[in-house]
C-alpha positions as CSV (number, residue, x, y, z in Angstrom):
1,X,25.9,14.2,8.2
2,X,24.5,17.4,9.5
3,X,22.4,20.3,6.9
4,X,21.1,23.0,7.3
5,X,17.9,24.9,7.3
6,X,19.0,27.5,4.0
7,X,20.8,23.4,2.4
8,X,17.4,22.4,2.9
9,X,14.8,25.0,1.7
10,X,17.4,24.4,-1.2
11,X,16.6,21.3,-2.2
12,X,12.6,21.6,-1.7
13,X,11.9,24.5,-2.9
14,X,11.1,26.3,0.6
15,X,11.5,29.6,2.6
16,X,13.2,29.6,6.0
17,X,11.5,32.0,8.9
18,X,14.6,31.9,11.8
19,X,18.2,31.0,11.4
20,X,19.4,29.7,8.3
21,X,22.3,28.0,9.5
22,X,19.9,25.6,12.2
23,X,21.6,22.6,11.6
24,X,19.8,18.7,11.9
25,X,21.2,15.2,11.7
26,X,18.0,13.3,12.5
27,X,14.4,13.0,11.5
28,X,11.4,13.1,14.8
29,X,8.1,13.5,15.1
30,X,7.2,17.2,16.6
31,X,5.3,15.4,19.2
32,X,9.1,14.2,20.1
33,X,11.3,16.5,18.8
34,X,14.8,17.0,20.3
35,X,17.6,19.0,19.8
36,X,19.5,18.4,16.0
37,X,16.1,16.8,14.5
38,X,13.7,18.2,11.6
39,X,10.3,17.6,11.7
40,X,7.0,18.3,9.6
41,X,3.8,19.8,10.6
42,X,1.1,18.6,8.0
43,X,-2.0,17.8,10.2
44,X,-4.0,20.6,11.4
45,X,-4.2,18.3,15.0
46,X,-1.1,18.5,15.8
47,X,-0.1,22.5,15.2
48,X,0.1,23.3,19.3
49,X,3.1,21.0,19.0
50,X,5.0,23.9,17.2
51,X,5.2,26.5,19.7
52,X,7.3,24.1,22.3
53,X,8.8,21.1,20.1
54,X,12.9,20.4,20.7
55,X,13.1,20.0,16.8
56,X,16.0,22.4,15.3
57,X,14.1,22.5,12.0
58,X,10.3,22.3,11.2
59,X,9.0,21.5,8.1
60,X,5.4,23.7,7.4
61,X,2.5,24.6,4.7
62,X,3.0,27.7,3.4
63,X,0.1,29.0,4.2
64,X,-0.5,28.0,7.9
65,X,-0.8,31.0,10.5
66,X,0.4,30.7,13.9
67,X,-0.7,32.2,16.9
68,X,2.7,33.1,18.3
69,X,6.1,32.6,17.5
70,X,7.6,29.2,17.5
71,X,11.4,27.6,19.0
72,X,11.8,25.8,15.8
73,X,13.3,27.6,12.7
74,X,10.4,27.4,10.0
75,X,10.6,25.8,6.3
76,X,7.6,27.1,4.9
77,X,6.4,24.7,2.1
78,X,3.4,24.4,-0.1
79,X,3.0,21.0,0.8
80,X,5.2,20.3,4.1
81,X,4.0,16.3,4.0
82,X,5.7,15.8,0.7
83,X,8.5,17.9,1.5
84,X,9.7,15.6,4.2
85,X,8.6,12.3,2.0
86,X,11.0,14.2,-0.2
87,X,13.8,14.7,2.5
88,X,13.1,11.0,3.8
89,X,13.5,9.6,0.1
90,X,17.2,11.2,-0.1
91,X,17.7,10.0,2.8
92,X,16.7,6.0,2.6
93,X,19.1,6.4,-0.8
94,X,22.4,7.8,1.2
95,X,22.2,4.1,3.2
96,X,24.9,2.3,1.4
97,X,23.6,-1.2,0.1
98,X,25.0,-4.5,0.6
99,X,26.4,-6.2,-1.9
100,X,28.2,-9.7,-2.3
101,X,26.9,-13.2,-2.5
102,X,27.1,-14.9,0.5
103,X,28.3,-18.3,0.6
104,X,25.3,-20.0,2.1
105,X,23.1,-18.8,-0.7
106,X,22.1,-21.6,-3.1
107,X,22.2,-20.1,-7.2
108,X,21.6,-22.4,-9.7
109,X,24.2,-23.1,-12.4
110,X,21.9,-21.9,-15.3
111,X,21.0,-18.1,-13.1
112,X,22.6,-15.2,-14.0
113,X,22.8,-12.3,-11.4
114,X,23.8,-9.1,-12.7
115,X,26.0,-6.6,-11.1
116,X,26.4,-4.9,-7.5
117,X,24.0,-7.3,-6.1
118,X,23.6,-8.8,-2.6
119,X,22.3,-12.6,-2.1
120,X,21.4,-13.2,1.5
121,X,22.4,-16.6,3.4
122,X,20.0,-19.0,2.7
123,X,18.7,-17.2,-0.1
124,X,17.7,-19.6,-3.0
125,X,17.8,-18.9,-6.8
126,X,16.5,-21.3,-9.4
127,X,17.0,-22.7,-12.7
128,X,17.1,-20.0,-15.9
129,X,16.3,-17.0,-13.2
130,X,17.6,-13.7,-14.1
131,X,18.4,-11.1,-11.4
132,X,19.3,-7.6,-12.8
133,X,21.8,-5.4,-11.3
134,X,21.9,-3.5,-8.0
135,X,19.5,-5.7,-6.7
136,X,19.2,-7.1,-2.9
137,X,17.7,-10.7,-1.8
138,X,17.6,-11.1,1.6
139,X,18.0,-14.1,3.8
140,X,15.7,-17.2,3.0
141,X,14.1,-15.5,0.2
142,X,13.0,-18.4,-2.5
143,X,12.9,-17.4,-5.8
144,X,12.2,-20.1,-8.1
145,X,13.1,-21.4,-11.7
146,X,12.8,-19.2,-14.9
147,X,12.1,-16.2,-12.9
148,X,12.9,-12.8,-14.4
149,X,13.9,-10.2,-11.2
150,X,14.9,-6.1,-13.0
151,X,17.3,-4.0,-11.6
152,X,17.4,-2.4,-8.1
153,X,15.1,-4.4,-6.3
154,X,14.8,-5.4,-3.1
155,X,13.4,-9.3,-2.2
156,X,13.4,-9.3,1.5
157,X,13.4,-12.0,4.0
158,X,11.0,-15.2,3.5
159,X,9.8,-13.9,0.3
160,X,8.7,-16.7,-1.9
161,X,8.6,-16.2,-5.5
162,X,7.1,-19.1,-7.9
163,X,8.3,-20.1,-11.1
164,X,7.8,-18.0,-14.3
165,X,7.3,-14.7,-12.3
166,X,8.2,-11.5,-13.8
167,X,9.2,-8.6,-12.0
168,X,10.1,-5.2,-13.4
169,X,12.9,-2.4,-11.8
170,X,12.6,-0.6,-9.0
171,X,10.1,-3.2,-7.1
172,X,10.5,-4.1,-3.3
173,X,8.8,-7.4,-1.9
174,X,8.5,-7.2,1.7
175,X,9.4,-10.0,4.2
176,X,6.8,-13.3,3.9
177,X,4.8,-11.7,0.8
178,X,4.4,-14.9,-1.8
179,X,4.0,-14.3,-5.6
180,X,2.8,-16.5,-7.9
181,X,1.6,-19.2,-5.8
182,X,-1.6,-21.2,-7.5
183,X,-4.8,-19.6,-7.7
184,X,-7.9,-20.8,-5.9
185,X,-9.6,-22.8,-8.9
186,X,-11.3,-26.3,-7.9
187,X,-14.1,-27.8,-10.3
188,X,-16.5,-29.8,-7.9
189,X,-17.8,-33.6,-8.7
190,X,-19.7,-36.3,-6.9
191,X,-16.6,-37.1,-4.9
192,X,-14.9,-33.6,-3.7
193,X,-13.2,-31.0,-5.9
194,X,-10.9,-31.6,-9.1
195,X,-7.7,-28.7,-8.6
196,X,-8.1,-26.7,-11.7
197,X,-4.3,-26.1,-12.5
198,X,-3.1,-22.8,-12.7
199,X,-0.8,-22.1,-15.4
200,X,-0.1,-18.9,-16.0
201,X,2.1,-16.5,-14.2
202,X,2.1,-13.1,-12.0
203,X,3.9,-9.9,-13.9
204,X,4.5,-7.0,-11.9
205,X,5.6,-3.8,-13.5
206,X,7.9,-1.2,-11.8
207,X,8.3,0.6,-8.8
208,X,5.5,-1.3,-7.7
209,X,5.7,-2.3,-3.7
210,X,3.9,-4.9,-1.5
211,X,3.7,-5.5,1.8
212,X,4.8,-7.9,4.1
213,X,2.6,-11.3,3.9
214,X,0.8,-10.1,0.9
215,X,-0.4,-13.0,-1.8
216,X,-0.4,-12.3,-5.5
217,X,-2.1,-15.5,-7.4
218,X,-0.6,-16.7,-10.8
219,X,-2.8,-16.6,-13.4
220,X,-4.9,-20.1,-14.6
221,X,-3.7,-19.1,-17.9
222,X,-2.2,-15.8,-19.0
223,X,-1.0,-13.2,-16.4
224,X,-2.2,-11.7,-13.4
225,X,-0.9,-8.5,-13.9
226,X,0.1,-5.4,-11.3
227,X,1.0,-2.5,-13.1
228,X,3.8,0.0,-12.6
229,X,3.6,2.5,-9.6
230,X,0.9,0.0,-7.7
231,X,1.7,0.4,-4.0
232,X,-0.2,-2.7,-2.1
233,X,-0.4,-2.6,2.3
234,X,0.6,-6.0,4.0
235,X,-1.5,-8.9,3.9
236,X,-3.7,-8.4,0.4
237,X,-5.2,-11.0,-1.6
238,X,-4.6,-10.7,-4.9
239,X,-6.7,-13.7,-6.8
240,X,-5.8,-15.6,-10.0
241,X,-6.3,-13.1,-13.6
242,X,-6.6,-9.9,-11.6
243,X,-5.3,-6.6,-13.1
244,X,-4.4,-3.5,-10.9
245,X,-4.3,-0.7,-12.9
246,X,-1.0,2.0,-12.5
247,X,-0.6,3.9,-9.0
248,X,-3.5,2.1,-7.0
249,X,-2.8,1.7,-3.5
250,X,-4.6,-0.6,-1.1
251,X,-4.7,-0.9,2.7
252,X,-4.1,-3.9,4.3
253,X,-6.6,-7.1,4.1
254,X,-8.2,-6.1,0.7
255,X,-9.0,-9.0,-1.1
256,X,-9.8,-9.4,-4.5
257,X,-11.5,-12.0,-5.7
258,X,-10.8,-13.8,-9.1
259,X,-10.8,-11.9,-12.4
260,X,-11.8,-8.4,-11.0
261,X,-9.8,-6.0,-13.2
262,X,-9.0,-2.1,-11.3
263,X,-8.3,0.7,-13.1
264,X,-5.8,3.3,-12.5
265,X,-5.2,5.8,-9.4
266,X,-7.9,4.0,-7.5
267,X,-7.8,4.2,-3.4
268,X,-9.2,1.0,-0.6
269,X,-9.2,1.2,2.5
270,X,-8.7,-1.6,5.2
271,X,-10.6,-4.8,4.9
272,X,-12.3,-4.1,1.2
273,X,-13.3,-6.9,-0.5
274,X,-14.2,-7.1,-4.6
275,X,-16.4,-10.2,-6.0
276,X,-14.6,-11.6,-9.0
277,X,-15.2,-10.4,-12.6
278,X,-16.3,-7.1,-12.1
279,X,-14.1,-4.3,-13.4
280,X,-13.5,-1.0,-10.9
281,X,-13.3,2.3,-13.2
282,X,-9.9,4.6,-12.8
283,X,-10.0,6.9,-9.8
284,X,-12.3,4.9,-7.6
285,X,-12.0,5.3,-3.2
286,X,-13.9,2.8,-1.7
287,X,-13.6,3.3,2.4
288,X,-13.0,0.9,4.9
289,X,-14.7,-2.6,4.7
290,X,-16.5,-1.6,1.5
291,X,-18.1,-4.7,0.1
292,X,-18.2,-4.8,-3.7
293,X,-20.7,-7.0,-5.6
294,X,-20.5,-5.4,-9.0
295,X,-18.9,-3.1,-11.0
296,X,-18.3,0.7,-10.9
297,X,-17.6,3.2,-13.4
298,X,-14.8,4.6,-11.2
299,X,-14.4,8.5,-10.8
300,X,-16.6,8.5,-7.3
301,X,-15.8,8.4,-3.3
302,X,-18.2,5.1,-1.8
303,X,-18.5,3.2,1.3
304,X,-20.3,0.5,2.8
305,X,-21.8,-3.0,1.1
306,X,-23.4,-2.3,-1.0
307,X,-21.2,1.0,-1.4
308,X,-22.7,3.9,-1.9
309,X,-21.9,8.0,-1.4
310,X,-20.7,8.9,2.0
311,X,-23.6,10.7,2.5
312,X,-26.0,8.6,2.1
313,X,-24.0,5.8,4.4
314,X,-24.0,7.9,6.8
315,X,-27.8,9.1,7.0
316,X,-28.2,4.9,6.6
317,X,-26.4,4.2,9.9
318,X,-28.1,7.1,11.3
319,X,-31.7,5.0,10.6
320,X,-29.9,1.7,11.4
321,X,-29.3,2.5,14.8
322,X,-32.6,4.1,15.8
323,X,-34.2,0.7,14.1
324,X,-35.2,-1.3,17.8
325,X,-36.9,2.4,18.5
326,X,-38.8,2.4,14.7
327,X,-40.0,-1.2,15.3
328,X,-41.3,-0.5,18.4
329,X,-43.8,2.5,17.3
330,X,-44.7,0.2,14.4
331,X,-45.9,-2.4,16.5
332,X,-47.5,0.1,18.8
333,X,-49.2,1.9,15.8
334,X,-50.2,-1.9,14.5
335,X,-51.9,-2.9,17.7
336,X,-53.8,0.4,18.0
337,X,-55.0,0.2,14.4
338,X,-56.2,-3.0,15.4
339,X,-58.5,-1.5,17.8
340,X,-60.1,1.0,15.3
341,X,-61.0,-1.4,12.5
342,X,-63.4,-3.6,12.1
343,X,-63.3,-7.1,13.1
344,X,-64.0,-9.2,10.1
C-alpha cells in the first residue's frame, strides 16, 4: 500500500514543507534512503543526511533549521522519533496474523485456547492452561500445566514457560526467553547444598515485553511479579521474589539478584547488576555496568559501583587514570622527606 505525505501528516499530527501528494511504500534509514521510502531524522548526527537522501518522505522535529533546502518532502513533527514509532506501530498491526492449530502441536485435553489463535508445530500446551484469544505460539514453544496466557500475545519460538505462570494481554515473549523456571535458592550443610524448592510462580502484567533468552525466576513462595508496561532487553536475569515496578525498561545482561524490588519508570543500562533485597525508588537511571549494593531512593541519574552522580564518576576516572603518575610523586616526596628528618 502506498500514502502519502498530506495521509500522513494526517495521522501524526504534522506539517508537510514540499509536495503533499509524495507517495511512500517502505520504511529506510536516511543514511539509505531510496526512492518510495519515509524516513525520520531525530539525531542531531545524522542531519547532513537530509540534503541528499533518496527517501520520498522525511520525517523531522519541528523545530530543526536547515542550512539549505532538502530533496525529501518534510513532515515537520514535534517529536519526529515518536512520529515514526507511531507510523512503524500501524504498520507491524496491518501484517495479517496467523491463525489455525497446526497438527503437530501437542494441546492437552483439559487446555482451552480461545479464539483466532495460532499454535505452531511442535508447540506444546499443558494440563488446565488457558490461552486467550488472538493469541500466537510459535513453533517449539513449551508452555506448561495450569498456565494462564491473556489475549493477543505472542509466545515465539523455544519459549519455555513453567507451570502456574500467569501472563496478562498484550505480552510478547521472544524466542528462547524461559519464565518461571526455579530460583537459585540452595541451603548449604556439611555435605554440599540442600535445593531450597521454589514454589511460587512468575505473574507478568500487560503489554509487558522480554527479550529473547531472558530468565524470569518463579518465586520460592508467592510471586515474582513484572508489572504492566515493563519492557526487558534480551538476556536479563530476573531472580526469584523480584518486583519490577510499571514501564521500567532494562538493557540487555541486567541481572537482578533475589528479592530486589524496582519501582516504576526506572531506566539500566547494559550489564547492571542489583544485590538482592534492596528496593530501587521510582524514576531511577543507573548507566552502563552500574553496580548496586544497596538501596536508592529513586528520582536521580547514577553510574558506576558504587553508583554515584555522573559528575562525580567522571572527575573519579579522571583521578583513576593519572593514579601510576600520583604514586610516583608520593614516593618521590616520601624518599625526599626522608632526607630532611631526623634519623631516630
Amino acid at each position: 500500500m502506498e500514502f502519502t505525505a498530506e495521509q500522513i501528516a494526517g495521522v501524526i499530527g504534522g506539517k508537510v514543507e514540499g509536495d503533499a501528494n509524495a507517495s511512500v511504500f517502505t520504511f529506510a534509514k536516511i543514511e539509505e534512503g531510496k526512492k518510495g521510502a519515509i524516513s525520520f531524522l531525530s539525531n542531531p548526527k545524522y542531519t547532513h543526511y537530509i540534503y541528499d537522501t533518496e527517501s520520498s518522505i522525511v520525517i523531522i522535529n519541528e523545530d530543526v533549521e536547515l542550512e539549505k533546502p532538502a530533496k525529501a518532502t518534510l513532515i515537520r513533527v514535534k517529536n519526529a522519533y515518536e512520529s515514526i514509532a507511531q507510523l512503524l506501530q500501524i504498520y507491524e498491526a496491518s501484517k495479517p496474523k496467523k491463525t489455525g492449530i497446526a497438527s503437530q502441536a501437542y494441546i492437552a485435553e483439559t487446555a482451552k485456547i480461545g479464539k483466532d489463535c495460532y499454535v505452531g508445530p511442535f508447540a506444546c500446551i499443558g494440563e488446565g492452561s488457558v490461552i486467550g484469544d488472538g493469541c500466537q505460539i510459535y513453533p517449539h514453544a513449551v508452555i506448561g500445566d495450569n498456565v494462564h496466557i491473556g489475549n493477543n500475545c505472542i509466545i515465539y519460538p523455544n519459549t519455555t514457560i513453567y507451570q502456574g505462570v500467569k501472563i496478562g494481554n498484550n505480552v510478547t515473549l521472544h524466542a528462547g526467553s524461559v519464565i518461571g523456571a526455579d530460583g537459585f535458592g540452595f541451603a548449604p550443610n556439611a555435605d554440599g547444598y540442600d535445593k531450597i524448592p521454589q514454589i511460587g510462580i512468575v505473574t507478568i502484567e500487560d503489554n509487558v515485553e522480554i527479550g529473547a533468552n531472558t530468565c524470569v525466576d518463579r518465586s520460592t513462595m508467592g510471586t515474582t511479579l513484572i508489572k504492566k508496561g515493563v519492557k526487558l532487553d534480551n538476556l536479563v536475569q530476573v531472580a526469584h521474589n523480584v518486583e519490577i515496578g510499571e514501564n521500567t525498561v532494562m538493557s540487555a545482561q541486567v541481572g537482578i539478584a533475589g528479592s530486589t524490588k524496582v519501582g516504576s519508570w526506572c531506566m539500566f543500562g547494559g550489564q547492571v547488576g542489583l544485590a538482592g533485597h534492596i528496593t530501587i525508588g521510582d524514576k531511577t537511571f543507573l548507566g552502563a555496568q552500574s553496580g548496586v549494593p544497596g538501596s536508592l531512593k529513586g528520582g536521580e541519574e547514577l553510574i558506576g559501583t558504587p553508583p554515584m552522580s555522573p559528575r562525580s564518576y567522571f572527575k573519579s576516572q579522571a583521578i583513576f587514570r593519572r593514579l601510576p603518575e600520583m604514586y610516583k610523586d608520593l614516593q618521590n616526596i616520601k624518599k625526599d622527606l626522608q632526607k630532611i628528618m631526623p634519623q631516630e
